[in-house]
N, C-alpha and C positions, 0 to 999 in steps of 0.2 A: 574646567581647569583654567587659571589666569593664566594671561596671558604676559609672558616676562620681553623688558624691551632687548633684541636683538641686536649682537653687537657689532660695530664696525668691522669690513674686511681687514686683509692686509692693505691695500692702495686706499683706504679709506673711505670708498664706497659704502653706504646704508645697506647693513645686509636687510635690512628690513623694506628698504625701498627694492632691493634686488629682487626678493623673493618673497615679496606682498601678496602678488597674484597666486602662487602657491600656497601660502596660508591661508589665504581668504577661500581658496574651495576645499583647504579640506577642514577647516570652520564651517561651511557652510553644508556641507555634505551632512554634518548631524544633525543639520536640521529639515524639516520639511518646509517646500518652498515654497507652497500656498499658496502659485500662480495661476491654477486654472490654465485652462487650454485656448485657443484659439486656431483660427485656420483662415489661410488667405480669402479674403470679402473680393465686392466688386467694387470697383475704381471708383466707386462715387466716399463723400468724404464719411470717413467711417467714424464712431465714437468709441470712446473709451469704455474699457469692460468695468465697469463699477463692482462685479463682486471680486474680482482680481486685486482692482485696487485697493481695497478694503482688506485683505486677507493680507496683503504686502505689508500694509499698514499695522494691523494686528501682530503679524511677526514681531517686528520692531519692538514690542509692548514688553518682548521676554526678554530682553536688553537693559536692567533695569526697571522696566516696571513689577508694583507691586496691588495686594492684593487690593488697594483703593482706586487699582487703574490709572495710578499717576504713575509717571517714570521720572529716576535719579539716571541719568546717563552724563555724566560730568566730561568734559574735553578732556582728553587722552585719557580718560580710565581704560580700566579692561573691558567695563560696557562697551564702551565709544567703537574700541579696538574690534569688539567681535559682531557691533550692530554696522560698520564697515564692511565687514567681511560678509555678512549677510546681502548690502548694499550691492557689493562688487561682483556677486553672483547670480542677482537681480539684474546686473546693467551686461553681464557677460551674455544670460538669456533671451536678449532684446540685440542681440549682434554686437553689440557697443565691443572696441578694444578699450580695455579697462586700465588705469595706471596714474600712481600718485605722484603729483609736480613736486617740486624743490618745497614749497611749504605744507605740505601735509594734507593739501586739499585731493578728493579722491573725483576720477575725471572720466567718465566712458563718454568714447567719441564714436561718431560715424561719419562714414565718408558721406560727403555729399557728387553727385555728376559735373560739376563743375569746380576742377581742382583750385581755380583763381577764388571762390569766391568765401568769402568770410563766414566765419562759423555763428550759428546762429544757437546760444547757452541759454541752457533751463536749468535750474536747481535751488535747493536749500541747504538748510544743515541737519542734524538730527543729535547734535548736543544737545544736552538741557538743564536750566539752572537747578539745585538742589529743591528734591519735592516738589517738583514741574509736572506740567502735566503729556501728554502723550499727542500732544496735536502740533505744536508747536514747532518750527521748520520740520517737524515730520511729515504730514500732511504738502508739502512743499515738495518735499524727496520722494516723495512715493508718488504723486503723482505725476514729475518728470521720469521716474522710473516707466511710469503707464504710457504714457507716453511714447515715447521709444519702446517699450513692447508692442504696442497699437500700430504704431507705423511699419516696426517689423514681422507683426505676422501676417500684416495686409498687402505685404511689400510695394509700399508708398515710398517710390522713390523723391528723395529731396535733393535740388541743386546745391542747398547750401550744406556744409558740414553743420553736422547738432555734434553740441557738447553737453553732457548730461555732468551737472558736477554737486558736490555734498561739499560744503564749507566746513572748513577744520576751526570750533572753540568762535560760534556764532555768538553764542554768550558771552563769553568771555570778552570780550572786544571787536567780534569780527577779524579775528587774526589772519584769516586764512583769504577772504576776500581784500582785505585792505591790503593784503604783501602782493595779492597782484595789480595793485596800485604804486607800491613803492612807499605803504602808509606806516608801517609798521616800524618804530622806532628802535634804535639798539636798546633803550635800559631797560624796553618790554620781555627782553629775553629772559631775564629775573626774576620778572612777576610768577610767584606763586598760584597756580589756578586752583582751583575750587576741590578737583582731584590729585592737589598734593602736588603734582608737577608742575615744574617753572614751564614757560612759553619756548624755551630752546631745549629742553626733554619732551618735551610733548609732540612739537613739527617732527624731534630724531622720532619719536617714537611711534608715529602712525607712518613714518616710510618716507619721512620728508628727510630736510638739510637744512639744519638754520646756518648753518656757517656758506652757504652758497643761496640765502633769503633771495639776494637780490635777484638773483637768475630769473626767479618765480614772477617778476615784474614783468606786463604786458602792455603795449602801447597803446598808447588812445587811437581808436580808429578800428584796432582790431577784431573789432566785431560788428557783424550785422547788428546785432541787439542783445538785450537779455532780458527773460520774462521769469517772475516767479509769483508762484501760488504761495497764499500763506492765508492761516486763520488770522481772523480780524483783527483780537485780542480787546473788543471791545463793543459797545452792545449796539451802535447804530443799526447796522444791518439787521440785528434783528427787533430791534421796536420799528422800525420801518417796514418791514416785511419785507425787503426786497432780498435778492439771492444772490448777487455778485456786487461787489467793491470794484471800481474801478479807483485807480489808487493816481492822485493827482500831483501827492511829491509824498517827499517822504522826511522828518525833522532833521533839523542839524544838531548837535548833540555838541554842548562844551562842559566840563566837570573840572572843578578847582577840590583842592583840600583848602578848607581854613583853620586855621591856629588862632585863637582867641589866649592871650597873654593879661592876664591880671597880677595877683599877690598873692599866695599860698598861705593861710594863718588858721590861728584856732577856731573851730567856730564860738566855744564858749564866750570867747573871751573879750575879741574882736568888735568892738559895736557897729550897727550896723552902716552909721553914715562916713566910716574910717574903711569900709571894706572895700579892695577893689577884685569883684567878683567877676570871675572869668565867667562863669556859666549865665549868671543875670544878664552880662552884656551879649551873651548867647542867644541866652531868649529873645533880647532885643532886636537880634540881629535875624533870627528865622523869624516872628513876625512881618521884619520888615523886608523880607523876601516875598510872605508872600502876600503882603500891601502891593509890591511892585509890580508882581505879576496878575494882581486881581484888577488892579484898576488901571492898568496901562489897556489901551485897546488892542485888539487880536486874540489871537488862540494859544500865544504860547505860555509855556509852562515853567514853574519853576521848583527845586526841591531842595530842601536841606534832608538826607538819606540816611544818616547815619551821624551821631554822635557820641562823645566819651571826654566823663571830665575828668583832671585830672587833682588829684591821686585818688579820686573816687572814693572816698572816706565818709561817713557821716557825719564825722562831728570835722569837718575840715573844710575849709571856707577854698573852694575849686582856684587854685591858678593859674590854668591851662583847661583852654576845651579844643580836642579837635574834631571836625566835622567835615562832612562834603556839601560842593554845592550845585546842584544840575540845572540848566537852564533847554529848553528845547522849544525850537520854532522851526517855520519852515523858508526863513528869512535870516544868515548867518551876519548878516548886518544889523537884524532886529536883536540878536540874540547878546549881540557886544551892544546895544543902544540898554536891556536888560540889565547887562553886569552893570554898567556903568554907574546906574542909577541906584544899583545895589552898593557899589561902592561908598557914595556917598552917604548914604546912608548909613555905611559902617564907621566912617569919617566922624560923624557924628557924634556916633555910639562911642567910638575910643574917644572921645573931647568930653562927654558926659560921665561915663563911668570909668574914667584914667584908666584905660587898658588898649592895648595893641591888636590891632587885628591884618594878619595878613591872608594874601588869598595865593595858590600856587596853582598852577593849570595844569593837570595832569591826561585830559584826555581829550580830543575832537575829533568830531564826523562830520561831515560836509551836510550839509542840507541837498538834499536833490530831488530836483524836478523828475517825471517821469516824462518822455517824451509827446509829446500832443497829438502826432501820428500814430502812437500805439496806444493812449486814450482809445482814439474815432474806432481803432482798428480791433481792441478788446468788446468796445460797445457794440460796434457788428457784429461779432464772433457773438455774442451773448443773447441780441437782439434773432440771429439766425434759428438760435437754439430753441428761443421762445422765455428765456431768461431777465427777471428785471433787473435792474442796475442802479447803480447810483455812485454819482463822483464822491470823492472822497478824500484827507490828508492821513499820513498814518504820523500815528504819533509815537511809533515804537522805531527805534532802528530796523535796520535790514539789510542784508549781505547785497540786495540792490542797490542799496546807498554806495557803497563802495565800485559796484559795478558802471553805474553813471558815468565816472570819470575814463571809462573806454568806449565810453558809445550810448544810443538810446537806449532806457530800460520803459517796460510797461510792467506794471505790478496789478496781479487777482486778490482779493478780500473774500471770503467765503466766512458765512456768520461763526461767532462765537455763542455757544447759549450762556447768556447773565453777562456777557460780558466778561467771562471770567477767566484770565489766562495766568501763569504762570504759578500753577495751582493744581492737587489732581480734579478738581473739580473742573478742569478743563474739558473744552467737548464741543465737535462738533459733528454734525449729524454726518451718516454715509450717505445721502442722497446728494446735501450740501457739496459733500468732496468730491463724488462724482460730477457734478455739474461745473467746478470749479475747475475739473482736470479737463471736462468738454471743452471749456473754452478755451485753454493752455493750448490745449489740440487744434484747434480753431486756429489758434493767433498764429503758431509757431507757423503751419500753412499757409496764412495769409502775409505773414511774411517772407516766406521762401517764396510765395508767388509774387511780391513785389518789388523784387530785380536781386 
């Protein structure tokens, strides 16, 4: 049955954020939980139950997935809403107290024996872009879930507080990690996401408060670290044969819209050296993107995504094209050295083919290092295992990116096979995941042991 968003109290209160944790079990009561059992081990350090984590995982699947094994779970649908509620049941079973912050993000914590000391955060998301595949920050969430089941039924006491948390609309922008940053801009509340809802119906609607966003802000300092597992989304790891990513930063991300302005006229009619062609000078312009980006040195990236000319007619000679334009490095000074080069370029283009070219900046993610200390400290955790490794930049975003700006983060890689992600042909292996979640298990220890 969908899931309808619940309405404000009297005093204004989320009745949704009020009475989340009682929706969320009796959502999750119709389902089987597929956790497998355990029973307290001996004090030596234990590993993750991999058919556990794999069955957690599979849940997830009935959320939106369909019969090609990919899943559609779009930010704040009713998928999102009830693969939540599943999550919250999962992290209740692991001891975690469970409950969604002012932005929509959903949060099981435990106490740690040391009340002073800073909470040390595992997690992903488990949104996914349209005809996604099923690994994707899920793989990430499940095995932070395992996690926190593993240390609680072995009862492995930690000095530090764990916070287990699931990112609200990863896709989408990273809304839910950037607002406890203070990233999250007011005109973003507008934007229309993928499932129909704007970004300020979405946070009311998984139990948050946009009109109280800033609350959701958390200060740099405030945490021990934060580690997250994720598929690679890309084929290194496995043409190399090795089995863990150690992840070395992670890209910084800027996205403009451009508006390409020419003359709208007949095509019949028009000849050709009188035309001033919006789309021609278009083409000019994505070529010359990616001249820039192929022969400037480094790794990074560039795109033109999406385009539409306008009035899109056959016989009508384009006056208008608009487009986006993505640039991604791991240097956000390299990434404005990129535009720059691209600008001129379009400078160019408008003195050549009499037309206007503007560029508007509609989105930024910080480029972020992953800490050097939790580098050394994943590669022991992997090397203990008997695990190979290999450093790595990721070129996708990551809810880590946003996490950076409160403290050290260290980031897992676990292979993609083909390299293929956001796709149902997405996949990575259950032994991959388990190994990926031993390390998680590793690190998060090796960091509560190191003060």
């Amino acid at each position: 049955m969908p899931l309808e968003p619940l309405p404000p109290t009297e005093d204004g209160e989320s009745l949704a954020r009020r009475d989340f944790l009682k929706v969320s079990a009796a959502l999750a009561a119709t389902l089987p939980a597929g956790l497998g059992a355990s029973t307290p081990a001996s004090r030596q350090t234990p590993l993750v139950d991999g058919d556990r984590l794999n069955a957690i995982l599979d849940v997830f699947r009935r959320y939106g997935g369909g019969d090609d094994d990919g899943t559609t779970r779009l930010a704040y649908s009713d998928e999102d809403i009830a693969a939540r509620a599943y999550a919250a049941s999962v992290m209740e079973s692991a001891g975690l107290r469970v409950s969604v912050d002012l932005a929509g993000n959903l949060i099981g914590r435990r106490p740690g024996a040391d009340p002073a000391a800073l909470p040390i955060i595992i997690g992903s998301h488990l949104d996914s872009v349209p005809d996604g595949g099923s690994y994707d920050g899920q793989v990430g969430c499940a095995a932070a879930f395992e996690v926190a089941l593993t240390l609680h039924h072995h009862e492995v006491e930690l000095r530090h507080p764990l916070e287990v948390v699931v990112f609200q609309n990863e896709e989408g922008g990273k809304t839910g990690s950037r607002a406890l940053v203070g990233r999250v801009e007011p005109h973003e509340f507008d934007i229309v996401t993928a499932s129909g809802f704007t970004i300020r119906d979405g946070i009311n609607r998984l139990g948050g408060d946009a009109a109280r966003l800033d609350e959701a802000r958390r200060e740099p300092g405030s945490m021990a670290g934060f580690l997250e597992l994720h598929i690679e989304q890309g084929a290194v790891l496995e043409a190399a044969g090795t089995q863990i990513g150690v992840v070395e930063g992670i890209v910084g991300i800027r996205r403009w819209n451009i508006t390409v302005l020419g003359a709208q006229n007949h095509a019949g009619t028009t000849p050709m050296p009188q035309r001033r062609d919006a789309l021609v000078a278009a083409a000019d312009l994505i070529r010359a993107v990616n001249e820039v980006a192929t022969t400037m040195e480094g790794r990074q990236v560039a795109t033109v995504g999406r385009i539409e000319a306008v009035p899109g007619a056959p016989n009508v000679v384009p006056g208008e094209v608009r487009a986006t334009l993505e640039v991604r490095d791991l240097e956000m000074d390299k990434i404005g050295q990129i535009f720059s080069e691209i600008v001129a370029h379009a400078r160019e283009i408008e003195s050549a083919r009499e037309v206007s070219i503007e560029f508007d900046p509609f989105y930024e993610s910080l480029a972020a290092p992953t800490a050097p200390a939790f580098r050394d400290m994943l590669e022991r955790a992997a090397a203990d295992l008997g695990y190979s490794t290999l450093r790595m930049p990721s070129g996708a975003g990551h809810d880590a990116q946003s996490m950076a700006e409160l403290g050290p983060v260290g980031m897992i890689f676990v292979p993609s096979r083909d390299g293929i992600s956001h796709s149902p042909r997405e996949y990575t292996a259950p032994d991959d995941i388990t190994r990926g979640a031993n390390v998680l298990l590793r690190a998060v220890l090796a960091l509560n042991a190191a003060g």
